[in-house]
PABA-812853 format. One record per residue (C-alpha): residue number from 1; residue in one letter; chain; y negated, x, z negated. Coordinates in steps of 0.5 Angstrom, whole numbers, plus 500, padded with zeros to 3 digits. Example, Ala and Ser with C-alpha at 12.3 -4.5 7.8 and 13.67 -1.06 7.14 Angstrom:
BEGIN
     i   aa   ch    c2    c1    c3
     1    a    A   509   525   484
     2    s    A   502   527   486
This chain:
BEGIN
     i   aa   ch    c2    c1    c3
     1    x    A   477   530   483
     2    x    A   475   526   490
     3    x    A   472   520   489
     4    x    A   475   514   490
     5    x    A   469   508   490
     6    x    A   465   505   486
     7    x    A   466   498   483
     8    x    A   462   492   484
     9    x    A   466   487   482
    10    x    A   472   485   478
    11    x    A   476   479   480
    12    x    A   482   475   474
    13    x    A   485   479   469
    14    x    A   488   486   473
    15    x    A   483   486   480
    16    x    A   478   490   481
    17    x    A   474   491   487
    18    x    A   471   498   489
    19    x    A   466   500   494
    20    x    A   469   506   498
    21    x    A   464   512   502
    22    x    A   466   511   509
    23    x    A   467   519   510
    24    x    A   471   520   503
    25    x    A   477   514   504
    26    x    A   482   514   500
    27    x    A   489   514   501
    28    x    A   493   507   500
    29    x    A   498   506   493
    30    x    A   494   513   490
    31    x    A   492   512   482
    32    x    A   485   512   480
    33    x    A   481   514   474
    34    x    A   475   512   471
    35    x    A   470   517   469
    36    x    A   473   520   462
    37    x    A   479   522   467
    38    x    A   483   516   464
    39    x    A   488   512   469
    40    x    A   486   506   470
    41    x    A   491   503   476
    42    x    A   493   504   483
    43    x    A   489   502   490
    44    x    A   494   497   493
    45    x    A   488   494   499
    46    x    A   483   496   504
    47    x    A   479   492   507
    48    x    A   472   491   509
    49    x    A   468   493   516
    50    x    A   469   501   518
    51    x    A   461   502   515
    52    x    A   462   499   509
    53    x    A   470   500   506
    54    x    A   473   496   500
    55    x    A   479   498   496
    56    x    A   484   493   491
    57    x    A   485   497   485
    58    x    A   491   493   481
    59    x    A   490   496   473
    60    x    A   494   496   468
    61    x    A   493   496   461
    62    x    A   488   501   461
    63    x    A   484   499   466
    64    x    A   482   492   462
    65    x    A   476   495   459
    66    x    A   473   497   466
    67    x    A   465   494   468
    68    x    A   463   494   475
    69    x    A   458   500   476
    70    x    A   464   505   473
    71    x    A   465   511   479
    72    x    A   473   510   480
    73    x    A   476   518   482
    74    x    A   483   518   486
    75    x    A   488   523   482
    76    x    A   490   528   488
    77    x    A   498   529   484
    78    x    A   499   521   484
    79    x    A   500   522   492
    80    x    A   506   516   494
    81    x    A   513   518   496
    82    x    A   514   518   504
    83    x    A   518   512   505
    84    x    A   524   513   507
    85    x    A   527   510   513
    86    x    A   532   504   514
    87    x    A   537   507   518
    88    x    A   543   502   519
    89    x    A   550   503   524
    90    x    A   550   500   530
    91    x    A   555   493   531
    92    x    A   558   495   523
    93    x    A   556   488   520
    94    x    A   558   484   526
    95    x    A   563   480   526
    96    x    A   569   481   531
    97    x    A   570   475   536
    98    x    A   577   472   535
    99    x    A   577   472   543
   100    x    A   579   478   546
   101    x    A   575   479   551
   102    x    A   578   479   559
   103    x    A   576   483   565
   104    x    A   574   478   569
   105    x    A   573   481   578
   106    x    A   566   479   581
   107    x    A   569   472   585
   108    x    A   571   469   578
   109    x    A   564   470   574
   110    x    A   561   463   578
């Protein structure tokens, strides 16, 4: 498994923060695990300068026993879905204007 960061710290009851190797970032919303291979939760921010990344982890239950200095690995089959695009249909939710449109010569338009 690729490694996901280190952690230094651990913020309120389900964040942590990683240190990440600037060669090796992982991708965004890719679950992480600790070094017994149990998941812990999902990266969800990086941040930080280009030397020296940080990566958000949100955890779930399991990842309330985590301490800082515990090696996070990214788990390569929990890649995200590609997000689908939003395609809409021109002029369907507009409302029609109740004045029909006129056809008005060049002189009229001033």
């Amino acid at each position: 498994m690729k490694v996901a960061g280190k952690v230094v710290a651990k913020r309120g009851k389900r964040l942590l923060i990683a240190e990440c190797d600037a060669g090796q970032l992982p991708p965004l919303y890719i679950s992480v695990a600790d070094e017994t291979n149990r998941p812990v939760g999902k990266i969800v921010d990086l941040y930080g300068s280009v030397a020296r990344p940080y990566v958000t982890v949100l955890c779930g239950e399991d990842g309330l026993e985590v301490l800082p200095g515990t090696i996070l690995y990214a788990i390569p089959e929990s890649k995200p879905e590609p997000r689908k695009k939003n395609f809409r249909r021109q002029n369907s939710n507009r409302k029609q204007s109740p004045f029909p449109k006129r056809n008005l010569k060049k002189h009229d338009r001033n």
